[in-house]
C-alpha positions in Angstrom: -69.3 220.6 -0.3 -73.1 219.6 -0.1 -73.9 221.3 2.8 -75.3 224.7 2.6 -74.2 227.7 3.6 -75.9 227.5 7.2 -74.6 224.2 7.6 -71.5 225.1 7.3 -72.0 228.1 10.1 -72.8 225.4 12.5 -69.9 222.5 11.4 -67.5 225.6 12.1 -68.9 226.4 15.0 -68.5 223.3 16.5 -64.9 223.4 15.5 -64.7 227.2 16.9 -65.7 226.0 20.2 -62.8 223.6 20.1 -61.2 226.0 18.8 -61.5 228.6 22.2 -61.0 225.7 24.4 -57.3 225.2 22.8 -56.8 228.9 23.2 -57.2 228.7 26.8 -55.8 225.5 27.6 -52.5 227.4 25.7 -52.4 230.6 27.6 -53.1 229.7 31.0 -49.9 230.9 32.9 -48.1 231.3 29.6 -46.9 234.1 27.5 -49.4 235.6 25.1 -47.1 236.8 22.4 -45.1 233.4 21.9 -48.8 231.4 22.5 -50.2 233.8 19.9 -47.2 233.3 17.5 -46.6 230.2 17.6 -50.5 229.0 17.1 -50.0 231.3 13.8 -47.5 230.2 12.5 -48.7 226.4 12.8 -51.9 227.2 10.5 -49.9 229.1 7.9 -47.0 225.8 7.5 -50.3 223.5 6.2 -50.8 226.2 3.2 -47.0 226.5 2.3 -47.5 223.9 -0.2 -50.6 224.4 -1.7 -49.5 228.1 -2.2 -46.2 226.6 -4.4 -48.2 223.9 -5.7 -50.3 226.2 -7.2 -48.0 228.2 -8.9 -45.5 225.4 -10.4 -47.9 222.8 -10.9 -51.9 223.7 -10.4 -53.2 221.4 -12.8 -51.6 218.2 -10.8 -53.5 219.6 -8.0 -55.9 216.5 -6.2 -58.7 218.8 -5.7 -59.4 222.4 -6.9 -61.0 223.1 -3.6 -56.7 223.7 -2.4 -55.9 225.9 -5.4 -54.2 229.1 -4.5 -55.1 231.6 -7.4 -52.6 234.1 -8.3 -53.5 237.7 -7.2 -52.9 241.2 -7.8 -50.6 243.3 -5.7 -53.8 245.4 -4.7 -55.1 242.1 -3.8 -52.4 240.7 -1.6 -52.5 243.9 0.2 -56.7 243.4 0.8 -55.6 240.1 2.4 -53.0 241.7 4.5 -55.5 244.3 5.8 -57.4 241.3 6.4 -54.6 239.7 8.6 -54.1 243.0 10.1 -58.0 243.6 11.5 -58.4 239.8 12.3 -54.5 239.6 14.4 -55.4 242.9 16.3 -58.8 241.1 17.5 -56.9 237.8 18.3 -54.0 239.6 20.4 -57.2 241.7 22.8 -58.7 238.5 23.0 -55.8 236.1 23.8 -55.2 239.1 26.8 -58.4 239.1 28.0 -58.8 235.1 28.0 -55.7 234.5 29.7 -57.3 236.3 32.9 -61.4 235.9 32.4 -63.0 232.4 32.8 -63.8 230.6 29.3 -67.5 230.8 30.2 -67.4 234.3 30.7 -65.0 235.4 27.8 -66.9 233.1 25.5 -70.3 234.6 25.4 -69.1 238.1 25.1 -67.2 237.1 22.4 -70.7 235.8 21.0 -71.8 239.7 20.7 -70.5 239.6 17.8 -73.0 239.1 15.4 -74.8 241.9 17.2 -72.6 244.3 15.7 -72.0 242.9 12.3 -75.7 242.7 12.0 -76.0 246.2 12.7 -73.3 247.1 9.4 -74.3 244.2 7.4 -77.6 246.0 7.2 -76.7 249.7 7.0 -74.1 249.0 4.7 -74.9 246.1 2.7 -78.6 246.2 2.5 -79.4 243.1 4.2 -82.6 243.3 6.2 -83.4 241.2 8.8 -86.9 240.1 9.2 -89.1 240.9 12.5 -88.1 237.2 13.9 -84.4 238.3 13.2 -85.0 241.6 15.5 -86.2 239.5 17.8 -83.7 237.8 18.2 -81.6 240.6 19.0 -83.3 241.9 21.4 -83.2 238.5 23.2 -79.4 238.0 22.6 -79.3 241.8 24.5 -81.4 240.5 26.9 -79.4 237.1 27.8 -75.8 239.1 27.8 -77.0 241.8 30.4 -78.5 238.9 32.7 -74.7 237.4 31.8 -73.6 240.9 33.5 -75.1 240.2 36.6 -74.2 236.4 36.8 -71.0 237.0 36.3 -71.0 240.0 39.1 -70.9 236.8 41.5 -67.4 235.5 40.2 -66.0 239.2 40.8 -65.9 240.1 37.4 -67.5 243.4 37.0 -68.2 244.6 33.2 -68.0 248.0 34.0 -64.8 247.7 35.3 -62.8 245.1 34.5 -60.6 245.4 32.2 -60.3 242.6 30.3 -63.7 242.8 29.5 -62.9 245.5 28.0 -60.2 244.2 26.3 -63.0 241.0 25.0 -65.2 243.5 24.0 -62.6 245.6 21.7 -61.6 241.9 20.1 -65.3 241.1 19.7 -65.7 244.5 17.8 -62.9 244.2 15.8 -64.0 240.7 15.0 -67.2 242.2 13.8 -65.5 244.0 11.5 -63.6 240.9 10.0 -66.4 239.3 9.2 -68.0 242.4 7.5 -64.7 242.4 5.3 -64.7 238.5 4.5 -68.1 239.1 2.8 -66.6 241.7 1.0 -63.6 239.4 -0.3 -65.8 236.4 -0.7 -68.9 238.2 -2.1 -67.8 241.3 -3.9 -64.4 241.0 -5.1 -65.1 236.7 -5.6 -61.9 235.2 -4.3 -61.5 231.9 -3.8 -62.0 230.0 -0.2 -58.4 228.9 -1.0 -56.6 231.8 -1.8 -58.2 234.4 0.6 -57.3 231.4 3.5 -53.8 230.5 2.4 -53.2 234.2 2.1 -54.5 235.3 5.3 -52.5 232.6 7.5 -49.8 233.6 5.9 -49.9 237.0 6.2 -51.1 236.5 9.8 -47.4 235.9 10.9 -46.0 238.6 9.7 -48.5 240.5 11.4 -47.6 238.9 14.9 -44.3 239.3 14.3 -42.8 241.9 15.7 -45.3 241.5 18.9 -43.1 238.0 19.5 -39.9 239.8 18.8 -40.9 242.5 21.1 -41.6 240.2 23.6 -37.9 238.4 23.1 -35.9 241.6 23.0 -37.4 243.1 26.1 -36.7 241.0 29.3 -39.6 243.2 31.5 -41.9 242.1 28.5 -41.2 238.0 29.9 -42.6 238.0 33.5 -44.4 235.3 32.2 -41.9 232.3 30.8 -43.1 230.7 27.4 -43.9 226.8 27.7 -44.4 225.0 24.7 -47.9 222.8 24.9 -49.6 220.7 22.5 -52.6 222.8 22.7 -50.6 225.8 20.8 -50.2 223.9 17.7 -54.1 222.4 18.1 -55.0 226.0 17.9 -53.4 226.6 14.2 -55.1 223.3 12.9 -58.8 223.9 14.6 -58.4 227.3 13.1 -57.7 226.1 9.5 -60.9 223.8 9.8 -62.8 226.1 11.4 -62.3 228.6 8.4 -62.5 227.0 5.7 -66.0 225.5 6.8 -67.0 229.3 7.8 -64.9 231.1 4.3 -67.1 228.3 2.2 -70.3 229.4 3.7 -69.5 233.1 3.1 -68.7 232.2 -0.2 -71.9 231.1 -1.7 -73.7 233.8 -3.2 -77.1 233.5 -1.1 -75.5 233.8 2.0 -76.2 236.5 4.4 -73.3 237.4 6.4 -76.0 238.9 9.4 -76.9 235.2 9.9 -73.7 233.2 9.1 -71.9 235.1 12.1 -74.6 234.2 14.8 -75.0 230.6 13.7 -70.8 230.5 13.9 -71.4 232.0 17.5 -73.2 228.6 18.7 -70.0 227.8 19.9 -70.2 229.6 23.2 -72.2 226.0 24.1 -69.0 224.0 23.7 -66.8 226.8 25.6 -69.1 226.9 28.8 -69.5 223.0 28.7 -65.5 222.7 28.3 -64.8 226.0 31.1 -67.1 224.2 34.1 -66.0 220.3 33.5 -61.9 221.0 32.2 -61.2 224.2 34.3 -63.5 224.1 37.2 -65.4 227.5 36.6 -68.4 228.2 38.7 -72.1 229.0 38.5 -73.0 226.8 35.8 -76.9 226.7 36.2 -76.8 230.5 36.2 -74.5 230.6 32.8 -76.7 227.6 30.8 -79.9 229.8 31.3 -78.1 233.0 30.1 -76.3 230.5 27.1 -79.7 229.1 26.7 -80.9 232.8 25.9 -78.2 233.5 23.8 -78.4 230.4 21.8 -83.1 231.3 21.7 -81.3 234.6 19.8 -79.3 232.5 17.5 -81.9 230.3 16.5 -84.3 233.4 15.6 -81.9 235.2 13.8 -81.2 231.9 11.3 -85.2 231.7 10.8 -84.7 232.9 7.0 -88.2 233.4 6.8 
């Protein structure tokens, strides 16, 4: 790709965005574990063939940019971890958005960066510039007046607990995307391999969540109904990934920035939560979004 590695942050977070807004649309008044399954299982089918392709026949392959590389066992089990961290963040966040607006659950989820700024630099030696600190404290600052808008819908962030249950996804995410610099960076896998690897691995991970759900009738309260939106959730996540894996992957990115340019999507998730589902107080949310997005745009000053 020509773009560089910050322009591949933003592409994906436009398709992030989408991304959320298929999430929600799929687990309104549905069953999380099926939604959650399902959605998996539809981004790992696309890599199915590469993966196979690969192996009998790479050098037929119509671009190299699809080539699964062959890996080490110790390798395969990196990627499962991988799955692991990133389907324990999906499953608190698929919980919490079934129940929170999209304009609320969206910008908590757009913390993130916070935290992975805060280990990207204690851990990996990156060091944000004063601008870049700036910007934090401005992203603090728009999320606590978030707090108090949000107070008005009945949502207390003390006390609600799916906030809580955002917030735990959000941190987990964090920790994600600390490790996808570490298997993009470090270790140099491919865009390919770690993606092809990671959906797959992904359902085997959500796996015996779904069958828990089946075997247990107290578990279904809430029937499963199949929507087009579950499906649109797999796909948007394969673009969405590959754009973000393929900025992560070049060698001058910095991991403290790519995750808060990614996290520009919170724009199209309040746009899509007032006009599609109807939430409320949308003057109050652009001004904290607007904040939030001020924070963004001073932590991707590189200079």
């Amino acid at each position: 790709m020509n773009l560089s590695w910050y322009g591949l942050a933003l592409c994906s977070a436009v398709f992030l965005g989408l991304y959320d807004l298929a999430k929600k649309a799929a687990v309104r008044n549905n069953a999380i574990p099926a939604v959650l399954f399902w959605s998996v299982v539809s981004g790992a089918l696309p890599w199915l063939p590469f993966v196979l392709w690969s192996k009998l026949a790479p050098e037929t392959l119509p671009l190299d940019a699809l080539r699964v590389a062959p890996l080490t066992l110790p390798e395969h089990a990196l990627l499962c971890l991988k799955s692991f961290i990133a389907g324990s963040s999906w499953a608190f966040a698929y919980a919490a958005l079934k129940h929170l607006p999209l304009s609320v659950a969206a910008p908590i989820r757009a913390t993130s960066p916070l935290w992975t700024i805060l280990v990207a630099t204690l851990c990996f030696g990156e060091r944000p510039n004063p601008r870049q600190w700036l910007g934090i404290a401005v992203i603090l600052g728009s999320f606590y007046a978030f707090t108090w808008v949000s107070q008005r819908e009945g949502i207390d962030f003390r006390r609600n607990r799916h906030v809580g249950l955002m917030l735990v996804a959000t941190l987990l995410a964090s920790a994600s995307a600390l490790y996808d610099k570490f298997l993009l960076q470090r270790l140099r896998l491919d865009v390919a391999t770690v993606q092809a690897w990671f959906s797959i691995y992904l359902v085997a991970v959500t796996l015996p969540w779904f069958l828990h759900w089946r075997a247990v009738p107290a578990n279904r309260r809430s029937p499963f109904e199949w929507r087009r939106s579950i499906p649109a959730i797999g796909l948007l996540l394969l673009v969405t990934d590959f754009l973000y894996f393929s900025a992560v992957h070049r060698p001058d990115a910095m991991i403290s920035l790519v995750s808060p340019l990614r996290r520009t999507s919170v724009l199209v998730s309040l746009i899509a939560g007032v006009h599609l589902f109807r939430e409320r107080q949308l003057w109050s949310k652009i001004l904290c979004v607007t904040g939030l997005l001020a924070g963004v745009f001073l932590l991707s000053r590189l200079n």
